[in-house]
C-alpha positions in Angstrom: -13.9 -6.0 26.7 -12.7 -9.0 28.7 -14.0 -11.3 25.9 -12.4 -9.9 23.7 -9.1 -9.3 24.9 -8.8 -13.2 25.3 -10.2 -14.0 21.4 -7.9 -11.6 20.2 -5.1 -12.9 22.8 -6.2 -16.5 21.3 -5.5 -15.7 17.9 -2.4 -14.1 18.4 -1.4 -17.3 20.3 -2.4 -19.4 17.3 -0.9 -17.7 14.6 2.2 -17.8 16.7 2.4 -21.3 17.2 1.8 -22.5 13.6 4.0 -19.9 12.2 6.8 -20.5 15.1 9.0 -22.7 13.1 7.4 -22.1 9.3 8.9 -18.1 9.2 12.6 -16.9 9.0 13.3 -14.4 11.4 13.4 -10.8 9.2 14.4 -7.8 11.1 13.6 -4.5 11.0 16.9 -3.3 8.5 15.1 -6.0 5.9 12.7 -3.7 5.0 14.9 -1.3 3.7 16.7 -3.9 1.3 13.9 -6.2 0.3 12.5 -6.2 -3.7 9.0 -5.6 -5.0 8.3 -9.5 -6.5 8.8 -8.8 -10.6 4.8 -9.3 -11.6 2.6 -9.3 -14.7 0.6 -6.7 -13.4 0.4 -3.6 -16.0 1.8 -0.3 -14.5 -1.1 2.5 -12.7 -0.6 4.4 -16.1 -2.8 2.6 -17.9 -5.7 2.4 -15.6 -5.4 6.3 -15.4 -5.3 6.5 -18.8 -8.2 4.5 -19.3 -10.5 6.2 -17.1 -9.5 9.6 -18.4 -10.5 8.5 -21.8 -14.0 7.5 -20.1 -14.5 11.2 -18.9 -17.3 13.4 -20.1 -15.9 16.2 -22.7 -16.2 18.9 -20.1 -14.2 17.1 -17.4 -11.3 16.4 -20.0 -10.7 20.1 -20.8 -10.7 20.7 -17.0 -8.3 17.6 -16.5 -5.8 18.8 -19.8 -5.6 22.2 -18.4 -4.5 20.6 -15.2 -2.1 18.3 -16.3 -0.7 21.1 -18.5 0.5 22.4 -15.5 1.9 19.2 -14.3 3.9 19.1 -18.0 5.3 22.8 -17.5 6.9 22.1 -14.5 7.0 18.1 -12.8 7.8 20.2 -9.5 4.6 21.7 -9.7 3.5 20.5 -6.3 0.5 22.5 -5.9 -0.9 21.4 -9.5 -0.5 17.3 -8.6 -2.8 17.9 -5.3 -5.0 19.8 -7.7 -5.5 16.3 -9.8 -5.5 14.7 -6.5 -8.0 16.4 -5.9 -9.6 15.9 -9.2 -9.7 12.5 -8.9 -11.1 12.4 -5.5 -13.7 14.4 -5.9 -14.6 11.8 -9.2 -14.3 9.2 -6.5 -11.7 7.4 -8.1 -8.8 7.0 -5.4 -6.8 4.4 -7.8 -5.9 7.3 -10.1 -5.6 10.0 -7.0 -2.9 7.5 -5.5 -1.1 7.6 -8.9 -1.0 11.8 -8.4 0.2 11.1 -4.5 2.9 9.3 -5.6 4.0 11.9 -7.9 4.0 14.1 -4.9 6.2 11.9 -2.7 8.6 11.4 -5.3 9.0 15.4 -5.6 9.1 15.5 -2.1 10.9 12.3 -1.1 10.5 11.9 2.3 9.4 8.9 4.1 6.2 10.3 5.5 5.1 11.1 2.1 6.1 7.5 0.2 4.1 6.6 3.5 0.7 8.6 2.5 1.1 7.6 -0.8 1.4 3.9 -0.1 -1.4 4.0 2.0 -3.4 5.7 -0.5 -3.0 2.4 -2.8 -3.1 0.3 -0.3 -7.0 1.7 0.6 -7.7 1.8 -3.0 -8.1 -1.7 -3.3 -11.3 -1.6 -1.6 -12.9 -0.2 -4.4 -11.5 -1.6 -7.8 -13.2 -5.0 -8.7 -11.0 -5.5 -11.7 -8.4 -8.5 -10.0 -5.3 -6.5 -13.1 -5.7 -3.1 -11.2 -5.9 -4.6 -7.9 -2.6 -6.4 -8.6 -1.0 -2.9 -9.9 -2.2 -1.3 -6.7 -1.0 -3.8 -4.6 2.5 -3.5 -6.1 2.7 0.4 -6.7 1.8 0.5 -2.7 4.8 -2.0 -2.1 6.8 -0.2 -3.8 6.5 3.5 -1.6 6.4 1.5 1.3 9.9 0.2 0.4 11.0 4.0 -0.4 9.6 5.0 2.5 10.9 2.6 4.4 14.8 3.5 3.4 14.5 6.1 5.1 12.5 5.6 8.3 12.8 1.0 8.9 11.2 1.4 12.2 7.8 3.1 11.5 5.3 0.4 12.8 2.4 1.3 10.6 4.2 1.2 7.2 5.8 -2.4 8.3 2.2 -3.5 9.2 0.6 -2.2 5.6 4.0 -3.3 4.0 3.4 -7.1 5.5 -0.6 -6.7 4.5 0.3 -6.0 1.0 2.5 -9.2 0.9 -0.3 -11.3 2.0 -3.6 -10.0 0.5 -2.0 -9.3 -2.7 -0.5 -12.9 -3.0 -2.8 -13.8 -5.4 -2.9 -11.1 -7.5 1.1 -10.8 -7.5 2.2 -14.4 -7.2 4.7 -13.1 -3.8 5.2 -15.3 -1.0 2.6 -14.9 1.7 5.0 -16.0 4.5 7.2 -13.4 3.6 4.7 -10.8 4.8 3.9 -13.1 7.9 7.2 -12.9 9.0 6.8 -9.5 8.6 3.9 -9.1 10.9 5.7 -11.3 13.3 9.1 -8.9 13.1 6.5 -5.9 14.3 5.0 -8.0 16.9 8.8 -8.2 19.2 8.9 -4.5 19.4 5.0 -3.5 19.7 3.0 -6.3 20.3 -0.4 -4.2 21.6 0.0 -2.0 18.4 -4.0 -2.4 17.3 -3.5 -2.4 13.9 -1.0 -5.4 14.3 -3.3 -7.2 16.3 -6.1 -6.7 13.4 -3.4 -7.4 10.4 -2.7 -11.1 12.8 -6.5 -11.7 13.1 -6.7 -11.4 9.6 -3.7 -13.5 8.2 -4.9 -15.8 10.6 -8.4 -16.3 8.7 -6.4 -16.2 5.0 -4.6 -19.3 6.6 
């Protein structure tokens, strides 16, 4: 434990220095004012689209009847976790985010902008194609935003709000720092938060 308290203390240290004078100092009410970068990415739609036109014949009636529901009444909470569900059960997360998001924005609170975020954010791990990964780095951004309106000082949404700024540089064209000065606005008010500690590790290795 004692090693790795001090690799992990190490990093931390490192990434600290070499970002010291590189990052603008962004606090906390940032969060709640900052902009999605504008990308070329093509909107989730598509990609649900897609894979619905992939499904066998007798998955597509089940799906219709479903998202007949949905088209009756857009409040119909029950019928969104029901293609949730769906979807999940299909093991395809990408297109159950899409559904979660539809969720929080019926709901609109922060804790669900929060779960839908981090269900695109998680997504990632399993799309290969770098167009969706881009659209699910940006649709996650964007509840984490909404979500963060509402509640700036929830530590885990800043962490996965800065993550999404870094690992989905590439795929979005945003500005990496932005999200390490991000990371580094966390560390001042919980600086043992594990997940922070990880999100530092890994920015460090990007670097």
């Amino acid at each position: 434990k004692l090693q790795i308290g001090i690799i992990i203390f190490s990093v931390l240290i490192f990434v600290l220095l070499y970002f010291a004078n590189k990052t603008p100092e962004t606090k906390a009410e940032d969060f709640a004012r900052s902009k999605t970068a504008t990308t070329n990415s093509p909107g989730m739609k598509v990609f649900v689209d897609t894979k619905t036109s992939t499904l066998p014949d007798s998955l597509k009636k089940m799906y219709a009847i479903l998202v007949k529901r949905v088209e009756i009444n857009s409040k119909n909470n029950a019928a969104l976790d029901s293609l949730t569900a769906f979807w999940d059960k299909l093991m395809q997360p990408d297109v159950a985010a899409f559904y979660t998001e539809k969720v929080a924005a019926n709901i609109n609170t922060a804790e669900s902008w929060f779960k839908a975020g981090e269900r695109y954010y998680y997504a990632v791990r399993f799309i290969k194609a770098p167009e969706e990964i881009g659209a699910l780095y940006q649709q996650a951004m964007v509840c984490f935003e909404k979500g963060l309106k509402t509640d700036p000082d929830n530590v885990e949404a800043r962490i996965r709000y800065a993550s999404c700024f870094v690992e989905g540089a590439e795929y979005l064209g945003t500005d990496p720092m932005k999200g390490i000065g991000l990371i580094l606005d966390v560390e001042k008010t919980d600086s043992n938060n594990l997940n922070h500690q990880l999100a530092v590790a890994a920015f460090s290795t990007k670097s």
